[in-house]
N, C-alpha and C positions, 0 to 999 in steps of 0.2 A: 364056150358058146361064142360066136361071132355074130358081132352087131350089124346094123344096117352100114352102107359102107357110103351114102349119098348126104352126111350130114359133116365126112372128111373131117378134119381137123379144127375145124371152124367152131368154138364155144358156144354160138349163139346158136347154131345151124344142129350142136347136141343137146342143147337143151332144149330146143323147140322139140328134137327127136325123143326124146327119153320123158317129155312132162308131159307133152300135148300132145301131139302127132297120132294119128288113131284111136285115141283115146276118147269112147263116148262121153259126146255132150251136146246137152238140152236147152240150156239157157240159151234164150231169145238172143238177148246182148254179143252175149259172145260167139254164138252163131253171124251173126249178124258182122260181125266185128272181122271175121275170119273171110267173110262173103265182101266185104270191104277189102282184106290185105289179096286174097285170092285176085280179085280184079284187080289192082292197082299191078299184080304182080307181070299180067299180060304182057307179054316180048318183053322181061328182063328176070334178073335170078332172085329166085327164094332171102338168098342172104340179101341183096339190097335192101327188100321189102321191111325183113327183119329189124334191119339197123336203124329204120325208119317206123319202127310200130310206136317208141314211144310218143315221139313228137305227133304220130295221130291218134293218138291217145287224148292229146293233149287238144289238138287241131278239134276234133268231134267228139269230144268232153265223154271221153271215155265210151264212143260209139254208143251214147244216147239214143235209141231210134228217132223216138219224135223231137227230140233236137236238130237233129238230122235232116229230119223231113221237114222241116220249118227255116230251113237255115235259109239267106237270100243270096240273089246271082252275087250281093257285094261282098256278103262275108264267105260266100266261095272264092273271090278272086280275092279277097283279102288270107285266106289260108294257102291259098296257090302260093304267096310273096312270103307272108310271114312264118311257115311254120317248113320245118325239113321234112317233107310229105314229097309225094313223085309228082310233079311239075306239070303234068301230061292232064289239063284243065277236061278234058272229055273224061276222065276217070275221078277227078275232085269230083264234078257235078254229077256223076254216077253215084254217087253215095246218097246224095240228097232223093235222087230217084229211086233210090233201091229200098232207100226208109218208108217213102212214102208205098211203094207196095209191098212191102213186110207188111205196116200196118192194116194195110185190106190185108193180108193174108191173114194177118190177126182178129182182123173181125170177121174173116170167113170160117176161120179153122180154131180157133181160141189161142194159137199160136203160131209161130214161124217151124218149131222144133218140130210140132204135130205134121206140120204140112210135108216138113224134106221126109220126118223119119216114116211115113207111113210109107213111101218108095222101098224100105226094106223092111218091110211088116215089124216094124219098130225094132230091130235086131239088127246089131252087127253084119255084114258080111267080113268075116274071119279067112283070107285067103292063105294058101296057103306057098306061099312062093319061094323057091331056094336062092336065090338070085336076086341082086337090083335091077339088072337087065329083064328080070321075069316081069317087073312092074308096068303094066301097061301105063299110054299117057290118059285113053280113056275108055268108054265101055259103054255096050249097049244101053246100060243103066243112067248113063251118063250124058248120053247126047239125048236120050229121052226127057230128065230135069229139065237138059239147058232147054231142049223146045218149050218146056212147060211153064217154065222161070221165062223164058222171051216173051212168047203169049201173051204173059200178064205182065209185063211193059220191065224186066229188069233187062240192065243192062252192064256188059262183061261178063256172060255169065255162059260161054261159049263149053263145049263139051270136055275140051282139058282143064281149066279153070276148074269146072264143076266135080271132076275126077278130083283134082287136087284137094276141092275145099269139103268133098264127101269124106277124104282122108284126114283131114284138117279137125271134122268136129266128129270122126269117130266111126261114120254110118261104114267105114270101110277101115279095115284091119289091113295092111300091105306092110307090115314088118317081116324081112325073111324068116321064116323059120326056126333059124337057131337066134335069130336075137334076143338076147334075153326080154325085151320090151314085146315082144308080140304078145297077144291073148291069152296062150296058150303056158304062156310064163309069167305072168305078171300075178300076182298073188294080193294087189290091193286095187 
């Protein structure tokens, strides 16, 4: 079997691919958290973002939502300086914006998870693709979220973004075929 071939050499870049990558998931947080590194990642590579998840981990006390959404303009520019997080203060203060309409979404939908996974009637899309090259950047599916996610005031959350981060928490399977990690192979 040959594995996905866009996680290269890079240790951090296969475990994100082999533990989490397509792999459904529901929790609010970690949704949440993934809806964070996706935007921060905007015009630069996956691995930076990666090398950098601890430190915001630590920055947004383990993407807390309503810590988040409570946080002030000082302790935004105070995580800007102090913490090894991506620099780029329009994507800091995007988190605190993104907390606070999670939360409406949580009081509208009873959840964050509810609201992305009903876009694919709570079900995987399981594609089916031979190729890295097959991987689209985005999809009808996808520029539809980002309108819908814009709407209601989030921000970074543009149609490739949101491709990435529907791959990110599961709602999208894009493992090639023979890798042994797609759906179709995966036995836990």
């Amino acid at each position: 079997m040959s594995t996905c071939l866009w996680p290269g050499n890079n240790q951090l870049m296969k475990e994100y691919h082999d533990r989490e990558w397509c792999i459904p998931n529901y929790d609010d947080r970690f949704i949440f958290e993934m809806l964070t590194l996706e935007g921060a990642q905007s015009g630069l590579s996956w691995n930076i973002v990666l090398s950098k998840r601890e430190s915001y981990k630590k920055a947004f006390h383990n993407f807390d939502i309503s810590y988040c959404a409570n946080l002030t303009e000082e302790e935004l520019e105070s995580i800007k300086d102090e913490y090894q997080v991506i620099k780029h203060l329009a994507k800091i203060r995007s988190v605190k914006n993104n907390a606070i309409r999670t939360l409406n979404i949580q009081k509208e939908f009873g959840s964050l998870s509810t609201f992305l996974w009903q876009y694919v009637q709570f079900t995987p899309l399981i594609n089916k693709r031979n190729f890295d090259a097959d991987i689209p950047a985005q999809t009808d599916l996808s520029i539809q979220l980002s309108k819908d996610l814009k709407k209601r005031g989030f921000k970074f959350v543009g149609p490739v973004i949101i491709y990435s981060f529907m791959q990110a928490i599961g709602m999208v399977d894009d493992h090639i075929e023979s890798c042994p990690f797609h759906t179709h192979h995966r036995t836990s």
